[in-house]
N, C-alpha and C positions, 0 to 999 in steps of 0.2 A: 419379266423374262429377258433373258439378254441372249445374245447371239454368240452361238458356237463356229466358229468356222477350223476350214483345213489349214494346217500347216505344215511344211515341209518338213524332211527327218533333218535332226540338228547336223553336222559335220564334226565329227570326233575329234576335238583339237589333238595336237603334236603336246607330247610327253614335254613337261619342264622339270629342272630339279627342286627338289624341296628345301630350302635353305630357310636363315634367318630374313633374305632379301626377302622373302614370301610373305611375311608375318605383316599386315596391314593394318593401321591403328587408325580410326575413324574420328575425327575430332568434329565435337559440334552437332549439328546435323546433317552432319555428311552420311552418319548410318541409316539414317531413315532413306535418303534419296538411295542410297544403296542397298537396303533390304524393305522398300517400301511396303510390305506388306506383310511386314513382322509387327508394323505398328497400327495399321489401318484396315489388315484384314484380306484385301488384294489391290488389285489394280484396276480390275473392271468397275464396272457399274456400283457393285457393295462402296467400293472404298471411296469410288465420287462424291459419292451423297453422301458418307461417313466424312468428308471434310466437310460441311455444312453441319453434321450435328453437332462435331465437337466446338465449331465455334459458338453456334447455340444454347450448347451446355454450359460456356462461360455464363452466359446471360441468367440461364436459370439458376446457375448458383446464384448468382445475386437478387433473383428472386426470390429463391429459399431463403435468403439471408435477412429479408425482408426490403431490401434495397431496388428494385424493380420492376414493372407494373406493364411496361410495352416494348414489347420485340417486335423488329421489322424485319425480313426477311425477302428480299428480292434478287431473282434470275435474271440480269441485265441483258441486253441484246446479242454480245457476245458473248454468252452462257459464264460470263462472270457471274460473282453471288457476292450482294453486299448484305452484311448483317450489322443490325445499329439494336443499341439498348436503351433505355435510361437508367441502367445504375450508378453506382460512383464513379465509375473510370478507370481505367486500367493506373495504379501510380504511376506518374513519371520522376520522380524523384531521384536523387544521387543514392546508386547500392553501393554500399563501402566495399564490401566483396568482391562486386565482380569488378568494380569500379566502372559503370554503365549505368545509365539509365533504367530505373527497376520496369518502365515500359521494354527496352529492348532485352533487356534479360530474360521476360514471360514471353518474348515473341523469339527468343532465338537461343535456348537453355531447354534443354528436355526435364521434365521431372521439377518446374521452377512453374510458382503462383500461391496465391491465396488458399487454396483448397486446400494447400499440405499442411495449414498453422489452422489448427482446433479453435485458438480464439477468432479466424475473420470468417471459416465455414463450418459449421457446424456438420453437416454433410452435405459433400457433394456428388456429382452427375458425373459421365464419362467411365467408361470402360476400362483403360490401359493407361490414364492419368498423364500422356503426353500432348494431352489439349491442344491451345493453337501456333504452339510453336513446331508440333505436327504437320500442321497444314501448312505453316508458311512454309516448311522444308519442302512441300509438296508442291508448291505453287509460285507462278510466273507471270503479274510480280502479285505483289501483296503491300496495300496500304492498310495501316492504322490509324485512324483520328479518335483523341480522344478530348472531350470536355468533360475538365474539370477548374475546381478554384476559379470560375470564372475566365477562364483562359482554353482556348484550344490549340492541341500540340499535332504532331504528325510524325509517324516514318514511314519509307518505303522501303521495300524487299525484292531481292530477284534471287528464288533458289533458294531463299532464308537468309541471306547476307544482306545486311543493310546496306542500303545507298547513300546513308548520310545519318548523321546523329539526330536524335528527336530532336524538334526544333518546333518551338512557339508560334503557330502560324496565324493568332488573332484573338478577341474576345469572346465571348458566350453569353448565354442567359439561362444554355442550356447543360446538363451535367448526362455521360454516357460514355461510350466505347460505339467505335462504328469501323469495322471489318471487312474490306473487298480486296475481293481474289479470286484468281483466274488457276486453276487446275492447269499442271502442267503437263503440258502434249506431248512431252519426250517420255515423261510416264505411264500417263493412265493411257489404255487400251481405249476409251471412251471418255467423251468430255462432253456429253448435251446433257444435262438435265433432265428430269421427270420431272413435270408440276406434281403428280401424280404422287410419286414417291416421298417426294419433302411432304405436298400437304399430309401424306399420309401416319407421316411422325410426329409434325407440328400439330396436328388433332389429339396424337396419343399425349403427347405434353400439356398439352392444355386441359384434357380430362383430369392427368396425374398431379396438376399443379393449378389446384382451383382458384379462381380469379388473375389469373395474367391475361394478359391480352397480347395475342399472334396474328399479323397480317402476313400469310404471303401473298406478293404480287410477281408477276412474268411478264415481262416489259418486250416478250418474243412475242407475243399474244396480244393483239390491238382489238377490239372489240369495235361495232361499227360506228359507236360516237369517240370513238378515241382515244377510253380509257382502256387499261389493261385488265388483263384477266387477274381476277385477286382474291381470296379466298380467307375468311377471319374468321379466328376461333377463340372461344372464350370458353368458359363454364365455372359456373357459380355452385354448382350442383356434385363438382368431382367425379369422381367414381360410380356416383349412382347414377350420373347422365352418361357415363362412358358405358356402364352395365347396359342402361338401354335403348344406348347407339347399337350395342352390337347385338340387342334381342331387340330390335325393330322390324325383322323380316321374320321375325316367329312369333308363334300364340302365348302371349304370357298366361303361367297357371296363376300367380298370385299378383294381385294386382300393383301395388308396390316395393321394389326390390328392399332386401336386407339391407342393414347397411350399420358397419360397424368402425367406429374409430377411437383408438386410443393410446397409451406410452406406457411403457416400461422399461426400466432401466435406463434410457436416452432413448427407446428405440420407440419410434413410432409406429405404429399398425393401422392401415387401412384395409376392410371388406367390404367388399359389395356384391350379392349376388340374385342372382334371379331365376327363377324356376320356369320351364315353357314345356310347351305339349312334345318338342324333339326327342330324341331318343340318344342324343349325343350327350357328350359331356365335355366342358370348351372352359379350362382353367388359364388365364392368364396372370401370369405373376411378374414383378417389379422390385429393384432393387434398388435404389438413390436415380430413380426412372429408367433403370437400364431393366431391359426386357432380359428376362432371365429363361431362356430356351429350354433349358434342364432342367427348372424347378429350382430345388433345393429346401434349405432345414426349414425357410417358412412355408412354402407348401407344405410340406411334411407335416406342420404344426398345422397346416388347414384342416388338413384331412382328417388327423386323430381328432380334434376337436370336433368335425361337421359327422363320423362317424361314432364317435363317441355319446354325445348331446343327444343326434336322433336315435343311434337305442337305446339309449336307457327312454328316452319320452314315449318312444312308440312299445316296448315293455309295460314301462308302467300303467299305459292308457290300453294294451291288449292288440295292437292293430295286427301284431303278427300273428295272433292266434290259432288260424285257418289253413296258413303257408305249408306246405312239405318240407321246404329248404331250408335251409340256413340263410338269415341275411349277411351281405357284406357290404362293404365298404364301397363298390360299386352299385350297386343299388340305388344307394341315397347320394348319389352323384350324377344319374342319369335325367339329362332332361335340363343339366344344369348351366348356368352360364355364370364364372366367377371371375372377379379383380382382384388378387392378393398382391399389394402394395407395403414396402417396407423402407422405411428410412432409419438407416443404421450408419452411426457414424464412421466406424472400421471394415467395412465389408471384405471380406473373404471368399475369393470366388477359384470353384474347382472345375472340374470336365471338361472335354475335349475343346471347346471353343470358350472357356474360361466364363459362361453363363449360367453355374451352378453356386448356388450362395454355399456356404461352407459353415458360417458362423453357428455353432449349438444353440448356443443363450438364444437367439432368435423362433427357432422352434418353438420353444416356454414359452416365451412371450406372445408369437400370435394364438398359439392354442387358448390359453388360459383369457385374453380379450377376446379374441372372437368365440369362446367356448362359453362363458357368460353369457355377454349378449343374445346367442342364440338361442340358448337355454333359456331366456327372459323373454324371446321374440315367442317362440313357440307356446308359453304359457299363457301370455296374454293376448296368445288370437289363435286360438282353436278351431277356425274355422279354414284359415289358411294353414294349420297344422294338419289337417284332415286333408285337404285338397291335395299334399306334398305327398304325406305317407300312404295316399290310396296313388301314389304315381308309381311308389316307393315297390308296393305290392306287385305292383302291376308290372315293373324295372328286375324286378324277382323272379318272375314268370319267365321273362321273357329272355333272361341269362339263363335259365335253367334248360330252356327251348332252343338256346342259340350253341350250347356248352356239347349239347346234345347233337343238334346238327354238326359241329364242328368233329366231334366223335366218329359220328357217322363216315364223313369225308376222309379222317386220318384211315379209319378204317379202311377202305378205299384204297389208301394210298396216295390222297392228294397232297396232302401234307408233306407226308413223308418222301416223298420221289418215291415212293412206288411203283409208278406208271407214268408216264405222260400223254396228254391228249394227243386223243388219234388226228386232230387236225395241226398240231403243230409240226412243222418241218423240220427240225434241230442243226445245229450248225456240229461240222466234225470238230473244233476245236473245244477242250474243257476247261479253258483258264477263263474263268467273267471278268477279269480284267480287261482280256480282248475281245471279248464275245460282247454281241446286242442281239437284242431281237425288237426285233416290230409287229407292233400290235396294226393290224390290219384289220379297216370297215370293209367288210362282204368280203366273201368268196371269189367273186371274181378278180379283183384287186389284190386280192390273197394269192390267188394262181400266177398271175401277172408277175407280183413281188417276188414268190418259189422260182419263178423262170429264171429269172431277171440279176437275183442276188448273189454273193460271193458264197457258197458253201463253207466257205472255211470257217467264217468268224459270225456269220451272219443270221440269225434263225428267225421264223416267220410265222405267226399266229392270228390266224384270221379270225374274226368276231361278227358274229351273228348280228348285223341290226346295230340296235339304239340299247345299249345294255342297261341293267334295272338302273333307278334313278334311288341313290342311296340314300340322299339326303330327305326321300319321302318313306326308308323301308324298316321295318324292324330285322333288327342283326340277324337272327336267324333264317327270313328271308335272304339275305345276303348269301351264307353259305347255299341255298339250297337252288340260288341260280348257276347255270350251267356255263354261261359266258365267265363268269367273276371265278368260280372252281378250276375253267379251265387256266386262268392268268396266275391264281395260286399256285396250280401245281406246275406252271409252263417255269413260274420264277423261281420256285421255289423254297417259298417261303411257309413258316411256321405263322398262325396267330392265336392269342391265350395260351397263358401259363396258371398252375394253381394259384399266385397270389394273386396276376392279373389277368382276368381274361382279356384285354385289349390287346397284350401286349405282343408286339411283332418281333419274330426272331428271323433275321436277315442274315445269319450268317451262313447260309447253304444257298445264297443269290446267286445264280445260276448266269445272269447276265449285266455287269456293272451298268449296261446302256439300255435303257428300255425306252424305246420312240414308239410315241403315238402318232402314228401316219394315218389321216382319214384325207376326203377330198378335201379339195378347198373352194367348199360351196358352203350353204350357211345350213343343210343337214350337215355336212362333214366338221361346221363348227361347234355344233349341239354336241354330236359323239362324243366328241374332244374332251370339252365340256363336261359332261357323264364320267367319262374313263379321269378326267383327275379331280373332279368329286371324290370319286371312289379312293384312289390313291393321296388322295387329302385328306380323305376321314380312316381311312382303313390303315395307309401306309406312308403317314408322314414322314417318317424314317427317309424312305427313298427318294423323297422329293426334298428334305433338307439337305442330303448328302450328293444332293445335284444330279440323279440317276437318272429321270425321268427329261426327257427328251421331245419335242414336236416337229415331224416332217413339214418341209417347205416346199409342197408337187408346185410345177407352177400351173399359170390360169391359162396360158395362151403360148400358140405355136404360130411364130410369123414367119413364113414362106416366100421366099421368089426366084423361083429355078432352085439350082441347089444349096442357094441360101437360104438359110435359115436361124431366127434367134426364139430362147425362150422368153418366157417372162412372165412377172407375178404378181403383175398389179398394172394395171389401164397406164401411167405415166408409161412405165416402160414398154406395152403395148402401143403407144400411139407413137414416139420415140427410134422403135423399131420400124413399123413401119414407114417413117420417113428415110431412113436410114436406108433400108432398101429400097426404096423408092429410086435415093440418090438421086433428088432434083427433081424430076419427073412424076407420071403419074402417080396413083396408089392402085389404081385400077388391078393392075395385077400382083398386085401385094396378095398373098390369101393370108388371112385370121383364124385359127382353129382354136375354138375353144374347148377346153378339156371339160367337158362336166362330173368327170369320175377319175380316178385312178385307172380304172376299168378301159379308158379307152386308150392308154397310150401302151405302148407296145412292150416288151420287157427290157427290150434296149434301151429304150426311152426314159423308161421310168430309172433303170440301174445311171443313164446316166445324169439326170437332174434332181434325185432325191435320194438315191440311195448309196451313190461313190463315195467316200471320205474325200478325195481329193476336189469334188465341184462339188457337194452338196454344200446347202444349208441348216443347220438345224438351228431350234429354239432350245435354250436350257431352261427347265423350268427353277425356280428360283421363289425363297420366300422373305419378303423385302419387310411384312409385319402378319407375325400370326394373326392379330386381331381384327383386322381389315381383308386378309383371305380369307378366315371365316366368318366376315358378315357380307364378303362378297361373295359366297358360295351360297353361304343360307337365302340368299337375295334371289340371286339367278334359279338353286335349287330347288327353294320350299316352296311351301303351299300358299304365303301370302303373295296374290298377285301385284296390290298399291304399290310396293316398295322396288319392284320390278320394273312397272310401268314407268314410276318417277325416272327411277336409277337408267333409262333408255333414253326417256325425252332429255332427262341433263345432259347426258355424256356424250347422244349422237351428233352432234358437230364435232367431235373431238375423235370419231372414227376413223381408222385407216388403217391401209394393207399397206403392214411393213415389208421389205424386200429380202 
């Protein structure tokens, strides 16, 4: 989650004339420092830790290449990040072309390395192919060392501009590339690191690319005998230990995941999947390891394959004999948890955030391997074939039960904006551009918030309690709760269409800003919790496209006469009140602590959580689908072990951010 604040309205610059004087030519990487987030994504948080993948990405090509075996990856004291390999080493050789050094060419040449020539990569990683001469355009400074031929070289960078020509700084024994840099401050909005977030992609690498070996360390982190905090990841297992990492907090139905691998045409094909007692369906897919958000033609190749295979098996064997419905394609997806991974040497990538594979040929290809295999898996284990298709039945039921409730509701009017709930306040303006509303825990806090807020832009929907817990409910329980009804029809949203019943139609959003404002006590974190479950399995949409929103009430109100500060976490409570102390006693300092929403007044509240100009908000934000949904199903489901773990690990690592 990263931090929204206010900013001021821009100043409308003075009129200049348009001439040829205007026309600006960007040599080098001067475009990237000037459009930095044409190539990296943004500026905040995403794009920080996007300069640490891509130089990681170098590594792994050379681990696909078969040239590399250990990546290091360490957050230096000063949130620098040095990354070291053992592959061959960046060349430093004389380029006749550019007449440079073929090292300073791949550190200060957009669109220049190994990955563009088919004979040194066969396929490679990275998104937007402007690798780490990306990041040194990004970054202040940036060394490279490299061992190779027995020799190690060097250069440094400030801004992307060399400081001196590669130069031979000694000999070796060892052969690699070793990459530290510092994020440049004049840029990025944000420059601290997540452990969290790197180890969170270093894990998904190391599943996607069986046998390497990943250490990250955080040299910020000293632990009591003195080493640092470090985290190492390995897997011999691939995809079938990543399938079940991420179904470790739910009930497996069959006791071994599927698991399929094979080539066609150059193109590689990895499956894994695994069946559990949930009622979700959680596809993750992979293109030359880049997480492909939208899917595309090898999904698409999953799915006719995995619906194709189980009907004709479940036909031929009768399972559907007794059903009123029709099966679909949904059906024999529920309950599912898959890894569709593809390595293709030319990939072709479409939609809106360039995450959708494109490529035809690759459809064929996974359908027809993983369409086999399946067809062979199920034949010779009929007992695990039995265990799936009586889910499959039951996944049938309970669409036909949810299709129905959802009926119900349109009827109503929920759906449609027919009506809106009688407890929502509505704001007068109708652009959701400018409008938000907030979801409000209890009634009282709710009245509070109605007093308190802007009418114009601002609307207000109070929620009952602890709303159902989605992650434990069948979908047609979903609709038929009264809390979850009312947020549909407050937003305005559509869900199910005839080919998809999941599918969310967002474009009658009624409010671009939806904040989840609960207390800031550890019931008002549970809520929290619940409401983007919910908006995580029901309406990923709004939470990709950054909609979803967390008030920041604070904890405490520090008093002396008619001073007064807020504050939102004990540092800043004990801070303040020395401050008004000013030297002197604390004695008459007073401490109020807010245990509700409920208790501060509506002045109060409009002014420390709900103004645009002082507030705080959290943007919610998804850094890896597959890690938020195995940390939902964790905190959500019904197994408690993985729960209990996942608290004793991480509770020294708690804290209220400001």
């Amino acid at each position: 989650m990263s931090t929204q604040m206010a900013v001021d309205n821009e100043l409308v610059p003075e009129k200049k004339e348009y001439s040829a004087d205007s026309i600006q030519v960007l040599e080098g990487l001067e475009a990237v420092r000037k459009r930095p987030a044409m190539y990296i994504g943004d500026i905040g948080v995403k794009g920080l830790h996007h300069l640490v993948y891509e130089v990681v990405d170098n590594s792994i090509d050379e681990a696909l290449a078969g040239y590399c075996k250990n990546i290091y990856v360490t957050i230096l004291p000063d949130n620098s990040i040095r990354v070291k390999d053992d592959g061959r080493g960046i060349p430093v050789g004389w380029h006749e072309k550019e007449q440079k050094s073929a090292l300073e060419v791949v550190m200060t040449v957009l669109h220049a390395g190994g990955k563009f020539d088919k004979d040194s990569y066969k396929v490679s990683g990275g998104l937007h192919g402007v690798g780490v001469s990306c990041v040194n355009a990004l970054s202040d400074p940036l060394l490279v060392e490299v061992h190779i031929g027995g020799k190690k070289y060097e250069q440094e960078y400030r801004e992307g501009k060399p400081l001196y020509a590669v130069r031979e700084i000694g000999t070796t024994d060892h052969r690699g590339t070793i990459v530290t840099f510092k994020p440049d401050a004049t840029i990025f909005q944000a420059t601290v690191y997540n452990f969290e977030t790197l180890a969170s992609r270093l894990r998904e690498l190391s599943y996607l690319n069986k046998g390497i070996n990943i250490t990250l360390t955080d040299e910020r982190d000293v632990n009591p005998d003195g080493t640092f905090r470090t985290e190492f990841f390995h897997s011999e297992g691939g995809l079938i230990e990543f399938v079940k990492y991420l179904d470790s907090t739910r009930e497996p139905l069959i006791p071994v995941p599927i698991h399929v691998e094979g080539q066609r045409d150059n193109i590689m094909v990895e499956v894994a999947l695994q069946y559990n007692t949930s009622y979700g369906e959680n596809i993750f897919s992979y293109v030359n390891n880049i997480h492909t958000l939208e899917g595309g033609t090898h999904v698409a190749g999953f799915r006719r394959a995995l619906t194709r295979t189980f009907k004709s098996y479940g036909e031929k064997n009768k399972f559907f004999e007794k059903l009123k419905m029709e099966i679909v394609g949904d059906d024999f997806r529920e309950g599912l948890t898959g890894i569709v991974s593809v390595k293709v040497p030319e990939p072709q990538f479409e939609g809106q955030t360039k995450t959708k594979l494109g490529n035809n040929e690759v459809a064929g290809a996974v359908e027809q391997i993983f369409g086999d295999v399946l067809n062979h898996y199920l034949e010779e284990n009929p007992k695990q074939a039995k265990l799936i298709f009586d889910k499959v039945v039951l996944a049938a039921t309970a669409r036909h039960a949810a299709r129905k409730a959802r009926e119900m509701v349109q009827r109503k009017g929920v759906f449609s904006g027919g009506g809106l709930p009688g407890k929502l306040a509505d704001c007068s303006s109708k652009d959701p551009g400018e409008s938000e509303i907030f979801l409000v825990e209890g009634d009282s806090a709710g009245g509070t918030a109605k007093q308190g807020r802007n009418r114009a832009f601002q609307a207000i929907l109070p929620l009952r309690g602890k709303i159902l817990n989605v992650e434990k409910a069948l979908e047609h329980r979903i609709y038929e709760n009264e809390e979850i009804r009312n947020m549909f029809t407050a937003l305005g949203v559509k869900i199910g269409t005839a080919e998809d019943s999941k599918q969310l139609d967002i474009s009658n959003l009624r409010y671009h800003k939806i904040v989840i404002m609960c207390d800031a006590d550890v019931d008002g974190s549970h809520i929290t919790t619940l409401i983007l479950t919910f908006f995580f399995r029901y309406m990923k949409d709004l939470v990709e496209k950054g909609n979803i929103y967390i008030a920041q009430p604070p904890l405490y109100l520090v008093k002396k006469g008619k001073e007064q500060q807020y504050c939102w976490n004990d540092q800043q409570r004990e801070a303040a009140t020395l401050a008004l102390a000013k030297g002197g006693s604390t004695d008459n300092v007073v401490v109020q602590r807010y245990k509700g929403l409920g208790e501060m007044n509506s002045e109060q509240l409009w002014e420390t959580t709900m103004n645009p100009d002082t507030r705080t908000l959290k943007q919610v934000n998804i850094e890896s689908l597959a890690t938020a949904d195995h940390i939902f199903s964790m905190l959500m489901g019904d197994e408690v072990p993985p729960r209990r773990e996942f608290i004793e690990a991480n509770a020294k690592y708690a804290r209220v951010d400001a």
